[in-house]
N, C-alpha and C positions, 0 to 999 in steps of 0.2 A: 362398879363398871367404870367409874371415873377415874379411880387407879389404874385401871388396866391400861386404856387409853390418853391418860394425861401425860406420858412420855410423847404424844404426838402432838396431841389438840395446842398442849404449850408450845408450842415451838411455832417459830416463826414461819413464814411462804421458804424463804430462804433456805433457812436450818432442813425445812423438811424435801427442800430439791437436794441438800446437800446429803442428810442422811440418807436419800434414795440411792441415788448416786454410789455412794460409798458401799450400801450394800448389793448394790448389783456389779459392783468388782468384786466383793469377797463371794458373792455367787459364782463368778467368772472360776475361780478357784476351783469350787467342790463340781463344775462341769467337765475342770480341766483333768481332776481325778480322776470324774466316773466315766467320763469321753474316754481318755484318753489313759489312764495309769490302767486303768483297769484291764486293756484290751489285752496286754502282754501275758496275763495267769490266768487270761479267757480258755486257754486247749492246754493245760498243765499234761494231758498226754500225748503231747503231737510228738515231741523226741524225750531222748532224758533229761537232756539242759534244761527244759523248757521252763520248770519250775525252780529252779534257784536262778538262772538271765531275765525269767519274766519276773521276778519278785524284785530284783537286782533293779530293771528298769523301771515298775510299779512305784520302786521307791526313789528313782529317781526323778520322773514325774510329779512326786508330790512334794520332793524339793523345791522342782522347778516353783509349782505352783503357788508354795508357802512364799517363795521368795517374789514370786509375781506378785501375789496379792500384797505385801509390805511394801514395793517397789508403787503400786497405785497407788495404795494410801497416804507416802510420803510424797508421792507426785500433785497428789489435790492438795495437798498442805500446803506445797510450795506454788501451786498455781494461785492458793487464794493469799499466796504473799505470808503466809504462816512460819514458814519454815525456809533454810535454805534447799538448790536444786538438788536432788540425791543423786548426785553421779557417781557415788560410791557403788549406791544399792544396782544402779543403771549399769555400770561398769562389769559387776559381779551378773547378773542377767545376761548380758551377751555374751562373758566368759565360758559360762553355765554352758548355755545354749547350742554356741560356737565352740564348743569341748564335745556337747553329747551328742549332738546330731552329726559329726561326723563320726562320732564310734559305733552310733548303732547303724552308717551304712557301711561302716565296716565289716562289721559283724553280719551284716545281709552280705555285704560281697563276699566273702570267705565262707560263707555257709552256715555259719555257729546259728543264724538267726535264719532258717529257711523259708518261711512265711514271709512273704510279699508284703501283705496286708502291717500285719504288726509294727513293721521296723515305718512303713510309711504314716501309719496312725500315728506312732512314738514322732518321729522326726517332723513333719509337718504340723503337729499339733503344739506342740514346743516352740516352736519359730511362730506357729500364728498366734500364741497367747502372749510370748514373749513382746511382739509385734504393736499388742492391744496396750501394755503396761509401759514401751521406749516411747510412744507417741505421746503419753503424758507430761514426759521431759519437753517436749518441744514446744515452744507458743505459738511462730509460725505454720500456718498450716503448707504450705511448700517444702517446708521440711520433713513436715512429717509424712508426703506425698513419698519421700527418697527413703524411707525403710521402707515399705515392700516390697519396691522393686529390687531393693538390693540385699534383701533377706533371703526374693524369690531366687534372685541371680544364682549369689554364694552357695547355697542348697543346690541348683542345677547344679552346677558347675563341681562342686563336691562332689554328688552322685558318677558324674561322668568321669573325675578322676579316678574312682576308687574299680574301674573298671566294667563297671553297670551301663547297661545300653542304656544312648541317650535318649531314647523315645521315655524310658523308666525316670530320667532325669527330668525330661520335659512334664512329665504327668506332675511331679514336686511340685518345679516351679509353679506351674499352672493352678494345682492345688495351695498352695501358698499365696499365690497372688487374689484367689478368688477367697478364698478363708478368710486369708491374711487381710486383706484389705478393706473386706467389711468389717470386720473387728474392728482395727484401726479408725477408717473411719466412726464406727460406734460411737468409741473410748474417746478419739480426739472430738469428737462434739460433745459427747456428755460433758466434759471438764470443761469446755468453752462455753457449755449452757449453763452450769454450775455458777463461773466466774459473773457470767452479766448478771443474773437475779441477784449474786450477793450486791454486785455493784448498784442496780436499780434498789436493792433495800438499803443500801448506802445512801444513796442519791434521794429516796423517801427519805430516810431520816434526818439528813442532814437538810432538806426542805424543809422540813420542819421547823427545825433547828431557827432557820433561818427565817420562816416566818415569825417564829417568835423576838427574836432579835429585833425583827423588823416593828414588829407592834411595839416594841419594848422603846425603840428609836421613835414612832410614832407619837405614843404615850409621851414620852419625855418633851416631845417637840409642843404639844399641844399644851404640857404643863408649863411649857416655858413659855409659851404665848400669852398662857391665862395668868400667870404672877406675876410674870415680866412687869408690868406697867403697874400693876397695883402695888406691889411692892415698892416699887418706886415711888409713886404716888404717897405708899403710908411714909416713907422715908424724909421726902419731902415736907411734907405735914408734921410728922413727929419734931424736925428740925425746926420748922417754926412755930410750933408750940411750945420748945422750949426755949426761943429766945423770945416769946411771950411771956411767958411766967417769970422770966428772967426778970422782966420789965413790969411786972405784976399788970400785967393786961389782962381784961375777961374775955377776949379774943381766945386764949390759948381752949379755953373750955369746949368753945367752938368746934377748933382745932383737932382735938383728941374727941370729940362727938363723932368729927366726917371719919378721922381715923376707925372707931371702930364699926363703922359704916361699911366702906371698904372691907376692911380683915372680912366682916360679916359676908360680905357679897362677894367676898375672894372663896370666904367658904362654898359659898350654895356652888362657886362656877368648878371648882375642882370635884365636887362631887357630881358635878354633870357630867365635867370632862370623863371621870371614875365610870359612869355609868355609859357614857359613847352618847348621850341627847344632845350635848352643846352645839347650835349653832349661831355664829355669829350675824349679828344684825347690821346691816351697814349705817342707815340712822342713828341708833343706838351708839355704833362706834363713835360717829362721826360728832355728835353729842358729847360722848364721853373724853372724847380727844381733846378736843373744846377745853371743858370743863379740867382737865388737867393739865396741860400745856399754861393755861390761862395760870392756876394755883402754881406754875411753877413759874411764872413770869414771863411765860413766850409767849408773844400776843398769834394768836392763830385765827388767820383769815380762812371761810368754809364757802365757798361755793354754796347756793342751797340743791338740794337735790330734786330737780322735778323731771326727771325720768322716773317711768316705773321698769326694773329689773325682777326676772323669775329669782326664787327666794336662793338658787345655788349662785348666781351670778351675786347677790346679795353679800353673799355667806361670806366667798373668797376673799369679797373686795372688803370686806368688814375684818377680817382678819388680816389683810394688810393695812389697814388702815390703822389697828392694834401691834403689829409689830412695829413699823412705823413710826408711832407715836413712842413705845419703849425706847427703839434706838436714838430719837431725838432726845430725850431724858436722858438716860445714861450715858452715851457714845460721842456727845456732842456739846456745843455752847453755846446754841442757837437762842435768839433773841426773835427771830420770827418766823415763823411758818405757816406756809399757806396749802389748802388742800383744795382741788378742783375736779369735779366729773363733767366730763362732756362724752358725745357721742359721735364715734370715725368711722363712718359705712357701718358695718354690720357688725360693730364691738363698741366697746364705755372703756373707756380711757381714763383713767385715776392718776392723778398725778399731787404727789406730794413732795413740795421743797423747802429745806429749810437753811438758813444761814447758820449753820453749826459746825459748820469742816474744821475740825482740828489737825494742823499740819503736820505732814509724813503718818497721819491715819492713814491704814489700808482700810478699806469699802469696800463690801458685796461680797464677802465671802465670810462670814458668819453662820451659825446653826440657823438662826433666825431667819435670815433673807434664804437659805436654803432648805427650811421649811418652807417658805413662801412660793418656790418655785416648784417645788413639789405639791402643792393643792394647785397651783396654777396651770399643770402640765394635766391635771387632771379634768379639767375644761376646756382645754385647746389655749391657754390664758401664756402670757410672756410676762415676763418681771427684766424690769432694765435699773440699775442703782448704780450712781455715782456721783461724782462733783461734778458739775457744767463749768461754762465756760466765764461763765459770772460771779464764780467762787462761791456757788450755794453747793448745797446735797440735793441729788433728787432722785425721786424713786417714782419711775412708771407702769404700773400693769396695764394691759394690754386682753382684755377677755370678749371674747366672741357671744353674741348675744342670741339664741334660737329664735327664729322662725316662730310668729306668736301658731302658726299651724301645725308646729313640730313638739308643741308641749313644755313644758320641763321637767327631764328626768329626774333632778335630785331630789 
């Protein structure tokens, strides 16, 4: 059963509006036949022509139709952007059409074709499929409003030339406009509903797409937060353990201990990051900062912290307290830095500055400081970075603190 079915089941929302679609034009075809080819060898004994004119037009009906049906098919092509416009095929259809519907009022005016009914089933049936398959060419729906009126027109107006009362002309138009137009309209919505699912399946996928990207950017940001400073850190440390050993110190011993301290604690934090549990502590940071600035020779003045913050106002401020402390290592030549929390109206204001401005450095527009503004945006929080007027660096967040009645979400 899964064979039978699995040319469906596989296919996409899309694929399977579009394979509908397509096969309700090639149905448009065998109705165009059995409607309308057929009608001509319906009384093969009404005169004697009857049967080689009616076969004559049978088979030129199912011209028409063959070439209607190929004219849709390359029409959804080119709507879904597949192919180019077919005004070849388009060209050939109104030539077709605009050939045989005036011969067979011909052939009604001069008598060869006596039945009323036939030459009007032939001619009206022809212009309104033709009608369903030229609307596909057009992407405007205004445009496509301007074939049946002037499908219906050219038909009247034919009829009444070829010496047919206009009352017989006006029944066409009328019958062509009302045929005609529903069809048209059909045709030009189905390829217009076709087009938007392809495009909303577009638009899912490339979401997608783009969510991934975005965690992929994510990811990276968070890995560059969590190595950033230990990395440096081990860097720092490696270098003066080897101008310890240089100098046969047992300092160095020390030295490559915290080192593999570090690497160790760099491990567990990337496999946290790996896993999405890390959060950051702001104590913890603030501790750690300390402790590193200090091994790198910045002496670093800390505020102590005696607020208590819900653990996401925490989190934030602990992670710029960790990017922070990287950029002042790597970025800078700072010789002292100070960190300070206080509290303004209904937010905790972080502010860290340090005397490291290296001149003609561009500030604040780093992965780093633009990761920071991205968790920050995410608590209502602001990040402001640059050199002041004292020729320090400083870096202020700005995070809004809940209502102790409002809970905390994070």
């Amino acid at each position: 059963m899964s064979r039978l079915t699995g040319w469906w089941s596989r296919r996409g929302s899309a694929a399977k509006v579009e394979l509908y679609t397509r096969w309700s034009f090639h149905f448009f075809m065998l109705i165009e036949i059995g409607a309308i080819g057929l009608v001509p060898i319906s009384d093969s004994g009404y005169n004697p022509l009857a049967t080689p004119l009616g076969l004559t037009l049978t088979l030129l009906v199912c011209a028409h139709a063959v070439l209607n049906a190929v004219l849709s098919s390359r029409a959804l092509d080119w709507a879904l952007d597949r192919r180019d416009r077919p005004v070849r095929l388009a060209t050939a259809v109104i030539v077709l059409t605009a050939a045989a519907s005036p011969a067979v009022i011909a052939l009604r005016a001069t008598g060869v074709l006596r039945d009323p009914a036939v030459a009007a089933a032939v001619v009206t049936g022809m212009v309104t499929f033709a009608m369903g398959s030229l609307v596909l060419c057009v992407r405007r729906p205004r445009r496509m409003l301007y074939v049946v009126p002037a499908g219906a027109l050219a038909t009247g107006v034919a009829v009444v030339a070829m010496g047919l009362h206009p009352g017989e002309g006006l029944g066409y138009a009328v019958a062509i406009i009302m045929g005609g137009g529903g069809l048209a309209a059909a045709c030009g919505f189905s390829g217009w509903l076709m087009k938007v699912v392809w495009e909303l399946e577009l638009s899912r996928d490339l979401k997608a797409r783009l969510a991934v990207a975005e965690e992929r950017l994510r990811f990276g940001r968070d890995l560059h937060d969590v190595m950033g400073r230990n990395l440096s850190v081990i860097a720092l440390k490696s270098e003066l353990a080897v101008q310890l050993a240089r100098r046969e110190r047992p300092e160095a011993v020390d030295q490559m201990i915290e080192v593999q301290r570090i690497a160790q604690e760099s491990q567990r934090e990337v496999r946290d990051v790996v896993r999405g549990y890390r959060e950051a502590d702001l104590r913890v940071e603030l501790e750690g900062a300390r402790g590193v600035l200090g091994a790198a020779g910045i002496d670093c003045a800390i505020d102590p912290v005696t607020m208590e913050l819900p653990a996401g106002v925490q989190s934030v401020l602990g992670w710029v307290v960790r990017e922070t402390t990287t950029n002042v290592l790597r970025h800078g030549d700072a010789r002292k830095c100070a960190i300070s929390l206080r509290q303004k109206g209904g937010s905790v204001l972080l502010t860290i500055r340090n005397d490291g401005v290296r001149e003609g450095a561009v500030m604040g527009h780093g992965s780093g400081l633009a990761g920071l503004r991205e968790r920050l945006s995410a608590v209502d929080g602001t990040l402001e970075a640059g050199p002041d007027e004292g020729g320090t660096f400083q870096v202020t967040a700005l995070v809004p603190v809940p209502a102790p009645g409002r809970g905390d979400e994070s």
